[in-house]
VEXMIMAR-183611 format. One record per residue (C-alpha): x, y, z; residue in one letter. Coordinates in Angstrom, 1 decimal, always signed. Layout:
BEGIN
+--------+--------+--------+-----+
:     xx :     yy :     zz : res :
+--------+--------+--------+-----+
:      X :      Y :      Z :   a :
...
+--------+--------+--------+-----+
//
This chain:
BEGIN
+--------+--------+--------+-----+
:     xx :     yy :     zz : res :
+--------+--------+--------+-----+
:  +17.2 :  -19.4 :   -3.2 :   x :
:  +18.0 :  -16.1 :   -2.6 :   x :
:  +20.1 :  -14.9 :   +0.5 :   x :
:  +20.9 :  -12.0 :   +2.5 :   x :
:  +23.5 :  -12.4 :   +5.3 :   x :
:  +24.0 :  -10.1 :   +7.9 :   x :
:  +27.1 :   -9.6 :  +10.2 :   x :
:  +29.4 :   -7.6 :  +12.2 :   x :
:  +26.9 :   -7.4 :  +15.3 :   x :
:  +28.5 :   -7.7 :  +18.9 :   x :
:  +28.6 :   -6.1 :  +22.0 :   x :
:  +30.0 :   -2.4 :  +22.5 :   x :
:  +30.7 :   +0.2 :  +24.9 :   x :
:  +28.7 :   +3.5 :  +24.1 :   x :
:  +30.3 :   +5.8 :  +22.0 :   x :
:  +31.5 :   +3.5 :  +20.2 :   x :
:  +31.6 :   +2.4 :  +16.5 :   x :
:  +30.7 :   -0.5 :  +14.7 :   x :
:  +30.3 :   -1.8 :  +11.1 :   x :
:  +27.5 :   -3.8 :  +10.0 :   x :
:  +27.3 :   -6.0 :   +6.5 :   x :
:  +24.6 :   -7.8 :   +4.2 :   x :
:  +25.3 :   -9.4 :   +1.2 :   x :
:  +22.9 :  -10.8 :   -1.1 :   x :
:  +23.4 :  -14.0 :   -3.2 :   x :
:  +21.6 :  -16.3 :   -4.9 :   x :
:  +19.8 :  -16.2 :   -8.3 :   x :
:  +20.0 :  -12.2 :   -8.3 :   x :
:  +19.4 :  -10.6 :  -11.2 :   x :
:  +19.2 :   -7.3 :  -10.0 :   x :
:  +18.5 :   -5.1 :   -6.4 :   x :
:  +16.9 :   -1.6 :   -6.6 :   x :
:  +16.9 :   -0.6 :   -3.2 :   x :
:  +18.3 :   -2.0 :   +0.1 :   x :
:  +17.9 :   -1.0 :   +3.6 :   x :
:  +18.5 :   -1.5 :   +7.5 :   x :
:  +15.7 :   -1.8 :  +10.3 :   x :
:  +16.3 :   -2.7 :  +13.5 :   x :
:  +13.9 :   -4.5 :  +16.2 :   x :
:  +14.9 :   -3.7 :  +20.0 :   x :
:  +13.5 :   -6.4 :  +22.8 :   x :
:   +9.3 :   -6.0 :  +23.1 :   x :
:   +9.4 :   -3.3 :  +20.6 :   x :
:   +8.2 :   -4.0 :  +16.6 :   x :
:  +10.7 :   -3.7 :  +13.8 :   x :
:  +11.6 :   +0.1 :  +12.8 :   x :
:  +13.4 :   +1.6 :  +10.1 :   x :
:  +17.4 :   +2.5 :  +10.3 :   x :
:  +18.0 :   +3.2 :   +6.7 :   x :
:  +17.4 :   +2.7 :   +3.3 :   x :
:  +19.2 :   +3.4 :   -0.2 :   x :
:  +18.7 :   +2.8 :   -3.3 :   x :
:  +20.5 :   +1.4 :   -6.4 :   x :
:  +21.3 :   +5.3 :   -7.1 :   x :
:  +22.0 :   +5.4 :   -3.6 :   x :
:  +19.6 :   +7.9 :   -3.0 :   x :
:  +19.5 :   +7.7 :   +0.9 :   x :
:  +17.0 :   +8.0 :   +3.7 :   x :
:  +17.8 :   +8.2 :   +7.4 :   x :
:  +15.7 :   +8.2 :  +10.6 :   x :
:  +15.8 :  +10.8 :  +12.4 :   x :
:  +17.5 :   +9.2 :  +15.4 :   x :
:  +20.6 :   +8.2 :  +13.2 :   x :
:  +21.3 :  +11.3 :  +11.3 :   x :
:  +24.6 :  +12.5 :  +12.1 :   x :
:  +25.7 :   +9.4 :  +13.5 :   x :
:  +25.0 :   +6.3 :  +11.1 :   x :
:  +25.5 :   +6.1 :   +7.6 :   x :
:  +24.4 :   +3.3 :   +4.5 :   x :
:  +26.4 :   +2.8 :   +1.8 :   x :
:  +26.3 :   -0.3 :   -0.9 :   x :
:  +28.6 :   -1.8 :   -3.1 :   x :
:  +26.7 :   -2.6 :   -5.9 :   x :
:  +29.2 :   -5.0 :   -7.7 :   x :
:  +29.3 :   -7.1 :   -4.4 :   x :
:  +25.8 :   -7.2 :   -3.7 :   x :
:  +26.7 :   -5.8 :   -0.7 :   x :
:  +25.0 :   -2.9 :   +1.8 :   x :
:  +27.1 :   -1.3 :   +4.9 :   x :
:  +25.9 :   +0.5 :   +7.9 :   x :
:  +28.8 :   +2.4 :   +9.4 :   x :
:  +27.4 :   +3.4 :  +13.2 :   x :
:  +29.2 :   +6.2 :  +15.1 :   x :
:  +28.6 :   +7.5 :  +18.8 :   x :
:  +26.5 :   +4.3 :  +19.6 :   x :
:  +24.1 :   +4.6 :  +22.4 :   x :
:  +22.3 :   +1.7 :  +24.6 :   x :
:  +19.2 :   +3.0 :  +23.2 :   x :
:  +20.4 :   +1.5 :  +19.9 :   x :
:  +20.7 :   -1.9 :  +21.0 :   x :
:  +18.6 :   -4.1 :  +19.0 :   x :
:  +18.6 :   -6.7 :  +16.6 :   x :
:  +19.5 :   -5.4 :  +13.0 :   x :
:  +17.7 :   -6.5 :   +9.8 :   x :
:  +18.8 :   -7.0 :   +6.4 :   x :
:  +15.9 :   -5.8 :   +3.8 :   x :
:  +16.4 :   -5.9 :   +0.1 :   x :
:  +13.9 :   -5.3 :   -2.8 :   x :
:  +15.4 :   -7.4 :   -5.7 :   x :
:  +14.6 :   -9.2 :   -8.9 :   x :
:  +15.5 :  -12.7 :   -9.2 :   x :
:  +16.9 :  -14.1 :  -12.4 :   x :
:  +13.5 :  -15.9 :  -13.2 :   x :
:  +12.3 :  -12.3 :  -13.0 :   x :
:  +10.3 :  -12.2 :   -9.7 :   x :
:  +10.8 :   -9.1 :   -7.7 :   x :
:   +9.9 :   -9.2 :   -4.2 :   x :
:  +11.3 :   -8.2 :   -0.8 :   x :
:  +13.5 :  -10.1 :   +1.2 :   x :
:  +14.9 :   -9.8 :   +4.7 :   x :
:  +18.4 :  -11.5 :   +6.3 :   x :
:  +17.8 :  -12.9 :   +9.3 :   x :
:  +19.7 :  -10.0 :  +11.4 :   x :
:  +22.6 :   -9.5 :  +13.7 :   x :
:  +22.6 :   -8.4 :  +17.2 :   x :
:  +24.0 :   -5.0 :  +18.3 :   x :
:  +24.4 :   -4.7 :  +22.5 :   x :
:  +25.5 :   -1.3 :  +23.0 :   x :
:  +26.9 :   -1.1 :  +27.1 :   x :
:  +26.5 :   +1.7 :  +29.3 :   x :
+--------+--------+--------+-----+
//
């Protein structure tokens, strides 16, 4: 029964900036790290971003400089603040969490994502 809800997805001209969201619910008991990936038309998932409980970061390449993950812990709750967009980052983005439920089964789970157009 657990849950992880993207949002904040929509079309934008390039350079611009956008905010995206996931929240977890459910029967949490506790997250240790979260991330962001991203899956463009034809191409297979890739990895945006990831942090951890600590919020110990890690970036690829293409977003450093540009996109930054943050999380709000109390809220269950994981941000990806994107700067400078580029039509090359249009894709569909993913929720990913690695969480223990509160019958004490930790697993990985994935939202089911929110689309990002970026026009040229």
């Amino acid at each position: 029964q657990v849950q992880l809800v993207e949002s904040g997805g929509c079309l934008v001209q390039a350079g611009g900036s956008l905010r995206l969201s996931c929240t977890a619910s459910g029967s949490i008991f506790s997250i240790n790290a979260m991330g962001w990936y991203r899956q463009a038309p034809g191409k297979q998932r890739e990895l945006v971003a990831t942090i951890t409980y600590g919020v110990i970061t890690n970036y690829a390449d293409y977003t450093v400089g540009r996109f930054t993950i943050s999380r709000d812990n109390a809220k269950n709750t994981m941000y990806l603040q994107m700067n400078s967009l580029k039509p090359e980052d249009t894709a569909v983005y993913y929720c990913n969490a690695h969480l223990t439920t509160r019958a004490l089964v930790s697993q990985r789970y994935w939202g089911q994502g929110t689309k990002v157009t970026v026009s040229s």
